[in-house]
DRENNU-129193 format. One record per residue (C-alpha): residue in one letter; x, y negated, z negated. Coordinates in steps of 0.02 Angstrom, whole numbers, plus 50000, padded with zeros to 5 digits. Layout:
<a,<X,Y,Z>>
...
END
This chain:
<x,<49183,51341,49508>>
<x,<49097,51379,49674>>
<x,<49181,51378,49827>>
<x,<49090,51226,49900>>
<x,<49059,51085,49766>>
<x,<48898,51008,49727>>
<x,<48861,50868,49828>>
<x,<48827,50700,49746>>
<x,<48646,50646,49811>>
<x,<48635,50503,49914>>
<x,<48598,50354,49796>>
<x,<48788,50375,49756>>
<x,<48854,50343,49917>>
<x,<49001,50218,49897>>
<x,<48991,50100,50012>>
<x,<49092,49952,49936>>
<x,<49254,50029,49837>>
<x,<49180,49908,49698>>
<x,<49251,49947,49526>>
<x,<49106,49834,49461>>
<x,<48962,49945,49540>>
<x,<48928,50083,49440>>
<x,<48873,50204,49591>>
<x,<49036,50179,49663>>
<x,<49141,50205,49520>>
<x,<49014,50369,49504>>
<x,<49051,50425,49685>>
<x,<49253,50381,49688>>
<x,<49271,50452,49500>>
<x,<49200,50613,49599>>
<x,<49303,50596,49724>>
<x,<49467,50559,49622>>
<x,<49445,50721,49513>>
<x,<49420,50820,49641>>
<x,<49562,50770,49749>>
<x,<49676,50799,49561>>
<x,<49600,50961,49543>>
<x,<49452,50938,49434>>
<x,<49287,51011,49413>>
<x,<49139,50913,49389>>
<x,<49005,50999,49475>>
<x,<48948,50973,49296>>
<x,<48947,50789,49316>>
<x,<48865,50789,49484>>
<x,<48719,50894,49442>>
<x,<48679,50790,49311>>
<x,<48730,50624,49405>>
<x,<48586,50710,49526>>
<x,<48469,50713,49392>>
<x,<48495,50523,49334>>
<x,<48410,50356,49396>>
<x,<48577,50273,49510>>
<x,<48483,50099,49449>>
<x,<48519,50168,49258>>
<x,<48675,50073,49239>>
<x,<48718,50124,49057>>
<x,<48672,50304,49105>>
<x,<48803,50301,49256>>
<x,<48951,50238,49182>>
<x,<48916,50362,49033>>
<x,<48925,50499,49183>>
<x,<49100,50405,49235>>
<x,<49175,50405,49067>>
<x,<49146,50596,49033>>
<x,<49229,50663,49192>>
<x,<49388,50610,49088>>
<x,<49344,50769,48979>>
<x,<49350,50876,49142>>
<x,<49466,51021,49136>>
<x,<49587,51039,49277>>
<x,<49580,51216,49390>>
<x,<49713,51339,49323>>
<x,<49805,51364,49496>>
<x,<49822,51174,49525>>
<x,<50027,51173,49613>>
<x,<50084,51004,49585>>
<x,<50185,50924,49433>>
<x,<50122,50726,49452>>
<x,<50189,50628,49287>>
<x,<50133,50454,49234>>
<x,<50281,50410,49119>>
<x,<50431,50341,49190>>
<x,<50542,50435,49104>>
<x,<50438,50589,49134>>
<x,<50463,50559,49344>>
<x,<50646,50521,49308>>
<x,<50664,50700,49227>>
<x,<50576,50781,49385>>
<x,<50705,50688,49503>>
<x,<50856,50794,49603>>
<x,<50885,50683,49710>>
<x,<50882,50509,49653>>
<x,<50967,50384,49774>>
<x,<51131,50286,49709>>
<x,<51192,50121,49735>>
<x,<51266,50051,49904>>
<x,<51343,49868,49894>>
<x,<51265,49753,50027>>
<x,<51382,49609,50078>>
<x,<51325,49446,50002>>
<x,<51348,49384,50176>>
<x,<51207,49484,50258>>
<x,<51093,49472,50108>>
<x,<51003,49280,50166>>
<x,<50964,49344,50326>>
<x,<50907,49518,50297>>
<x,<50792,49454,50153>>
<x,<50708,49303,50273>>
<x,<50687,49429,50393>>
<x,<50600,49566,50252>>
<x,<50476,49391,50201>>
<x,<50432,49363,50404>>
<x,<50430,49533,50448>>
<x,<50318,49576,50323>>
<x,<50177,49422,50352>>
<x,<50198,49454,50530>>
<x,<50182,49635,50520>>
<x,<50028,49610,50401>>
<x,<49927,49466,50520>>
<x,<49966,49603,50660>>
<x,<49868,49730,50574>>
<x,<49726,49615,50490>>
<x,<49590,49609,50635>>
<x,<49580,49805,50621>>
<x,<49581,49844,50437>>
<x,<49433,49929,50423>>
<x,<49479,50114,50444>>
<x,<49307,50209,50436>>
<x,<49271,50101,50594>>
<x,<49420,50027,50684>>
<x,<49511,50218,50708>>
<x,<49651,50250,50809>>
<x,<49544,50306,50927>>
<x,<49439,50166,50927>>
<x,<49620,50044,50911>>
<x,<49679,50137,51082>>
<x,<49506,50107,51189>>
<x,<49511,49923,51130>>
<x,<49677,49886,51154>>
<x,<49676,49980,51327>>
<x,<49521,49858,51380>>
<x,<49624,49717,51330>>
<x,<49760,49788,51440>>
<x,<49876,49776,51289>>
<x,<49917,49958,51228>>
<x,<50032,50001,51176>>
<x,<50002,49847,51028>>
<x,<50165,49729,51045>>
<x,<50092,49574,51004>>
<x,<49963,49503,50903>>
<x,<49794,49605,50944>>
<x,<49699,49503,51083>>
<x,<49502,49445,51085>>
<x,<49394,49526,51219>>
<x,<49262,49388,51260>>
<x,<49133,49434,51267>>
<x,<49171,49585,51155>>
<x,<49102,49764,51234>>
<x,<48967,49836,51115>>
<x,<49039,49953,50987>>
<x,<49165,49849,50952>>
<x,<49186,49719,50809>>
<x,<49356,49627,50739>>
<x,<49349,49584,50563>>
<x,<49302,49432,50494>>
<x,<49478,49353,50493>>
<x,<49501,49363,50689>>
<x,<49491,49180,50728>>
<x,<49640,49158,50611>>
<x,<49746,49318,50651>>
<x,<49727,49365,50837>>
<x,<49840,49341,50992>>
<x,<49836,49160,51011>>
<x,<49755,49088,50888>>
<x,<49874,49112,50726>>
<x,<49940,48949,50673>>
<x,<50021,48982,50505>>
<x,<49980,49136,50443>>
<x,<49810,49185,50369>>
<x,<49793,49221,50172>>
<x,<49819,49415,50117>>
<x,<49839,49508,49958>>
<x,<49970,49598,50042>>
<x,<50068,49432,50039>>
<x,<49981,49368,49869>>
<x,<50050,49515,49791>>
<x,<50248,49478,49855>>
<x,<50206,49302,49807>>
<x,<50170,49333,49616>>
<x,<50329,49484,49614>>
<x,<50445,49351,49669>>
<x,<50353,49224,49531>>
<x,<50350,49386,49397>>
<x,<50531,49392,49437>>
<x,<50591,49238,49411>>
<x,<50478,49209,49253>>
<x,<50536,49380,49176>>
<x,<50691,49439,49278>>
<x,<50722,49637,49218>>
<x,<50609,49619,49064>>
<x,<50471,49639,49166>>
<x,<50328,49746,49099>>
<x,<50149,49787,49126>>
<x,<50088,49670,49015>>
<x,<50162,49520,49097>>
<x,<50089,49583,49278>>
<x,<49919,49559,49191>>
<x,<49930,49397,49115>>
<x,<49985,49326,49257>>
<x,<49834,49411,49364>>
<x,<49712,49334,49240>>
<x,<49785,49168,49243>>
<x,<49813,49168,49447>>
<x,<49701,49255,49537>>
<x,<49520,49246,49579>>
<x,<49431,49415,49537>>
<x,<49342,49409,49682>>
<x,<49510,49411,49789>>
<x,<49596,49576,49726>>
<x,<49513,49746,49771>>
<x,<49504,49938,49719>>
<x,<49627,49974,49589>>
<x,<49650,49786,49547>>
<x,<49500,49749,49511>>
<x,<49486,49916,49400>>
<x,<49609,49859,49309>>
<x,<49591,49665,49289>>
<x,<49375,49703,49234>>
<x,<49489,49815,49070>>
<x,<49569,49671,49044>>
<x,<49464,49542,49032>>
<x,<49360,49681,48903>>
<x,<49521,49678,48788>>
<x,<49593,49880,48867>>
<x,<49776,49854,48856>>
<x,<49900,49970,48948>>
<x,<49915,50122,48972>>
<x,<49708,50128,48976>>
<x,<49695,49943,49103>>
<x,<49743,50095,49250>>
<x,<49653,50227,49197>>
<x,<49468,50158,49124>>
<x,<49335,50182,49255>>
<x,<49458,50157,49368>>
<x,<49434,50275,49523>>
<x,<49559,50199,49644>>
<x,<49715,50247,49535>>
<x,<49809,50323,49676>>
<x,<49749,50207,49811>>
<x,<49869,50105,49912>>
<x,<49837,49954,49806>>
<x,<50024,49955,49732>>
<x,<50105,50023,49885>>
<x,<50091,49872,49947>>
<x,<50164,49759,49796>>
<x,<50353,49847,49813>>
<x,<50441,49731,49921>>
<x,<50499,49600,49820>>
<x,<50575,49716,49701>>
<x,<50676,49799,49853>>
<x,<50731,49630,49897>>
<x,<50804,49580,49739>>
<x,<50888,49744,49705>>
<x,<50956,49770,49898>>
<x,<51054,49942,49924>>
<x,<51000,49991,49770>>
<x,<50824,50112,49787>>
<x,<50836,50184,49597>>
<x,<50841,49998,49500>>
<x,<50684,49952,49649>>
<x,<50569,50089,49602>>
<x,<50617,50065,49404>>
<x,<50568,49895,49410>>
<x,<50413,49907,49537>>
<x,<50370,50039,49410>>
<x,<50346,49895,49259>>
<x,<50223,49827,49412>>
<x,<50124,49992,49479>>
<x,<50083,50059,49326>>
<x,<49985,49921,49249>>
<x,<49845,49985,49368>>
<x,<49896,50139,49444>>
<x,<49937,50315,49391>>
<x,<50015,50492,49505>>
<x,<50036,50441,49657>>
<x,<49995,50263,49674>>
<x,<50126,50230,49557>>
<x,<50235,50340,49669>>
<x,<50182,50215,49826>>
<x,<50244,50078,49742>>
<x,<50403,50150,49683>>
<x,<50424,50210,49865>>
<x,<50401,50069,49962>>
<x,<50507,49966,49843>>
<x,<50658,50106,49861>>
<x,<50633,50106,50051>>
<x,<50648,49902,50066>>
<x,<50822,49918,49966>>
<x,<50898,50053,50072>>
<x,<50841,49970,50215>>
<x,<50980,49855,50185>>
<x,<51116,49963,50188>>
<x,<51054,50099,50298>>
<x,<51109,50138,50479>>
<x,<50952,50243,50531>>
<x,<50751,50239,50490>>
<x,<50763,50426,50457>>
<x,<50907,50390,50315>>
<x,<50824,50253,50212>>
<x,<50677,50352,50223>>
<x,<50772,50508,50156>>
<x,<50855,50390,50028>>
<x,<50693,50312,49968>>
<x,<50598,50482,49943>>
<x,<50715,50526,49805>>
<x,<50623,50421,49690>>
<x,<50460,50531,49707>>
<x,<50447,50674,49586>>
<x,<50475,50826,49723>>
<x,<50305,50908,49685>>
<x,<50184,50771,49678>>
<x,<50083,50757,49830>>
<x,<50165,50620,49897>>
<x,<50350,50705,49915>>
<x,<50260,50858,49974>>
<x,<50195,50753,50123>>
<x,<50343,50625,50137>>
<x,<50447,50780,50195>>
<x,<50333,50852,50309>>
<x,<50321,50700,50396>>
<x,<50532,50726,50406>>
<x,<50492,50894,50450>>
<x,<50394,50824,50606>>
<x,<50529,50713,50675>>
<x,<50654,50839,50616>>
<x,<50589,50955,50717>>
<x,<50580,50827,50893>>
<x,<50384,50844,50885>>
<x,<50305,50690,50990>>
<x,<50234,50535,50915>>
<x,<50074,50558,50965>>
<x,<50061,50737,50907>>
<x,<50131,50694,50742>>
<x,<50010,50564,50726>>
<x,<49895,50707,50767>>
<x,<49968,50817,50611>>
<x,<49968,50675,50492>>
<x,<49772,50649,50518>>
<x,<49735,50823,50510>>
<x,<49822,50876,50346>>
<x,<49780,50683,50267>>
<x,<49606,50613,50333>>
<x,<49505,50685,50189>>
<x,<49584,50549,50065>>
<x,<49498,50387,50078>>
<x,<49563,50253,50203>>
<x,<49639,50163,50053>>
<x,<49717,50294,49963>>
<x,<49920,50305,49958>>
<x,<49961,50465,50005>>
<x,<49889,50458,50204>>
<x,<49951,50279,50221>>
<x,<50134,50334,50156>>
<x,<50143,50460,50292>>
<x,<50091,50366,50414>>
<x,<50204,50237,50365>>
<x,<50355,50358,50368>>
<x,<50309,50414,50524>>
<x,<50320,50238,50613>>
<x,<50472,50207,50528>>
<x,<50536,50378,50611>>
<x,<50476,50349,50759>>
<x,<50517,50161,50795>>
<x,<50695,50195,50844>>
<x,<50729,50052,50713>>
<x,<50649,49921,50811>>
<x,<50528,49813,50760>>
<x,<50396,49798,50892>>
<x,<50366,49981,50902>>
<x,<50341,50012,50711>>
<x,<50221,49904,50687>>
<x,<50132,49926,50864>>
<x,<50132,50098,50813>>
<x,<50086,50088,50627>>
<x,<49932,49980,50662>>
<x,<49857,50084,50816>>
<x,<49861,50220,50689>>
<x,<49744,50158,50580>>
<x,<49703,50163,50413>>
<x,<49750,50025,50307>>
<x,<49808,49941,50436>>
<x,<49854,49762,50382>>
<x,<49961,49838,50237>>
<x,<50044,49948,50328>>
<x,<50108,49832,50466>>
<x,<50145,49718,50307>>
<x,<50267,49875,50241>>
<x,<50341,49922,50403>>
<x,<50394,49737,50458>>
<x,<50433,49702,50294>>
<x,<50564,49844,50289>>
<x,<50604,49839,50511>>
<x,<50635,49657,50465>>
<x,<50759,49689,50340>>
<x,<50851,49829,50433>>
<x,<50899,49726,50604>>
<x,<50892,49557,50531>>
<x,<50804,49403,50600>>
<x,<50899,49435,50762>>
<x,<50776,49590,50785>>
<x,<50610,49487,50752>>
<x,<50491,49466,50904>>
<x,<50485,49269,50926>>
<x,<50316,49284,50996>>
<x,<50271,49336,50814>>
<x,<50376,49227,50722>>
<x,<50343,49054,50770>>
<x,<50164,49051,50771>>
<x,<50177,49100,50578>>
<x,<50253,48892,50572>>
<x,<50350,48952,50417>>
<x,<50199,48974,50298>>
<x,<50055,49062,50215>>
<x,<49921,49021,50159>>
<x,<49882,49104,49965>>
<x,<49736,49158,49837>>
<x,<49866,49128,49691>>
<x,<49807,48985,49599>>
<x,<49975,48832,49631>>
<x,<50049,48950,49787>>
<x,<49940,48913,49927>>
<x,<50035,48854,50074>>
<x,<50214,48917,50018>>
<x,<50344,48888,50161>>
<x,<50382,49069,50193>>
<x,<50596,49006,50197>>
<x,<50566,48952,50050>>
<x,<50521,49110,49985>>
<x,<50645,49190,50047>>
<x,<50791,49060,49984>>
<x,<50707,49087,49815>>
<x,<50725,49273,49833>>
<x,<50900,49274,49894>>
<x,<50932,49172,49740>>
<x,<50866,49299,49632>>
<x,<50990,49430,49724>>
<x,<51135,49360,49710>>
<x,<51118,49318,49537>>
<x,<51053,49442,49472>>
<x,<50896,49475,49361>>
<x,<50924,49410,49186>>
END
């Protein structure tokens, strides 16, 4: 292999992240095997020498690179199995009882923090164009950085700026109810999955209940991947891994909470249920994410610092996958009393060559607002969306987990009551849920217990 890869010509740009164009699946495939430590120079030359149009030839080109060999000096151990990442864990996180008396609150505060924390980030998820840098001039214009409040509209808006299409819905003063995500679809169907299937969850349930609830057109990356194999009859382990390119995107990161929730101060039972969830249409690391974020949201509940529950929740990650590796220099960082904005720095340096989407970047940068919030609210999400990236999901993950660790007592009103106590949904029957009643529903599930 040659020290600088082939480069795919430019009729295989992905532009779209689009599981059902072949050219992107072509250019993301590439870009997946590489990042796992794959050579397909092979692939590329050839992909080089093919008609992008040629459909059938394309997706041939996709479905060899799973024949690709694997460099002999590749470092990391990154199992699929559940058992297999329970054999690579040292230090798996135990059990710590939460009070039934604190559970009500601290889960209604996980639901609005999260929706809140999500509409925050919304009118800058677009990472290859709204970057942090591009966050900080806008926000400074507005004469509202550092971000503590919904992001504002500049009218007329200065050229070289756009919001995304959702603004009139999600900025400062005009969020009535909050707008429809799939970073709140996907807590919506957990808590449904739960209560339909309690601890028998598994894969296979996730994707009936995708096929019978959601619109294709309203789940992305990895999700779609995976709901196209199963609507073609691919049942699991193959619905995450057929021409599926976005396998360790953020796209199950962001499905965790729930299971967090329902298994409060307990971060091993989370990730081993969010597991039945993430691997339906994720592999590595994006199963990783999911188990994660779910372990972080149930030691939020019992723990007295950010830096603990994220210390606790990192257990669940098998210690040389990619994601532990930078999960603990990101503890390093703060460990080490290095400033927020140079960390921020770090994190973009070692983790800007993954895609905007992917899990590993966003999980750092998600620890590192955590770490540097000082366990309150405002700043971790202020500080998680001017970083960029995904930023709607990861405003949804840190108020989801800030919310649960102060309570509803630490909530910013000015981001609370505009939400009116609902949300709008793509899940077929769950559009308009009253966000207590979520919650109520969750705390039900809780206290009882999953059957």
């Amino acid at each position: 292999m040659t020290d600088q890869p082939v480069q795919l010509g430019s009729g295989y740009a992905s532009r779209r992240y689009d599981a059902m164009q072949p050219t992107d699946l072509l250019a993301d495939e590439v870009r997946q095997r590489r990042e796992t430590g794959y050579d397909v120079d092979e692939i590329v030359r050839e992909a080089n020498r093919t008609d992008p149009a040629d459909r059938t030839a394309v997706l041939g080109l996709v479905d060899r690179m799973t024949q690709a060999t694997r460099r002999p000096d590749w470092p990391y151990v990154e199992p699929d199995a559940l058992a297999d990442i329970d054999a690579t864990l040292t230090a798996r996180p135990t059990l710590t009882a939460v009070p039934e008396s604190r559970l009500a609150d601290k889960i209604h505060a996980g639901w609005l923090g999260r929706i809140a924390g999500c509409n925050v980030g919304k009118p800058v998820e677009s990472g290859d164009y709204w970057t942090s840098d591009r966050i900080r001039e806008y926000l400074t214009r507005a004469d509202a950085y550092p971000l503590r409040d919904y992001v504002p509209v500049l009218d007329p808006m200065p050229d070289g700026f756009r919001l995304v299409d959702c603004w009139p819905q999600t900025t400062r003063g005009n969020v009535k109810g909050s707008a429809r995500d799939d970073d709140i679809d996907y807590a919506i169907l957990a808590l449904h999955l739960l209560e339909t299937h309690g601890s028998a969850l598994r894969p296979q349930h996730v994707g009936a209940a995708w096929t019978r609830l959601f619109p294709i057109g309203q789940v992305f990356t990895a999700e779609r991947a995976a709901y196209l194999n199963l609507v073609n009859g691919f049942t699991v382990p193959e619905v995450a891994r057929r021409r599926n390119p976005y396998r360790e995107w953020i796209g199950a990161q962001i499905r965790g909470d729930v299971f967090g929730y329902v298994h409060a101060g307990n971060p091993w039972a989370a990730a081993q249920l969010s597991y039945q969830d993430a691997s339906l249409s994720h592999t590595g690391n994006g199963i990783y994410g999911e188990m994660w974020a779910a372990a972080l949201v149930a030691a939020a509940f019992t723990a007295s610092s950010p830096r603990e529950m994220v210390e606790r929740a990192t257990g669940v990650v098998p210690p040389e996958s990619r994601l532990a590796e930078a999960l603990r220099a990101v503890l390093t960082l703060e460990a080490d009393g290095v400033a927020w904005k140079d960390a921020l720095k770090v994190i973009q340096e070692r983790y800007g060559h993954y895609s905007w989407v992917h899990t590993i970047n966003n999980a750092a940068i998600v620890a590192a607002a955590l770490l540097w919030s000082d366990g309150d609210y405002l700043t971790g999400v202020g500080r998680v969306v001017m970083s960029g990236w995904d930023t709607d999901s990861n405003g949804a993950t840190v108020g989801s987990i800030l919310g649960v660790l102060t309570g509803t007592k630490g909530l910013p009103e000015h981001l609370i009551a505009p939400l009116e106590d609902r949300t709008r949904s793509a899940l077929f029957g769950f559009d308009n849920s009253r966000i207590s009643d979520l919650a109520d529903r969750t705390v039900q599930l809780a206290v009882r217990g999953l059957e």
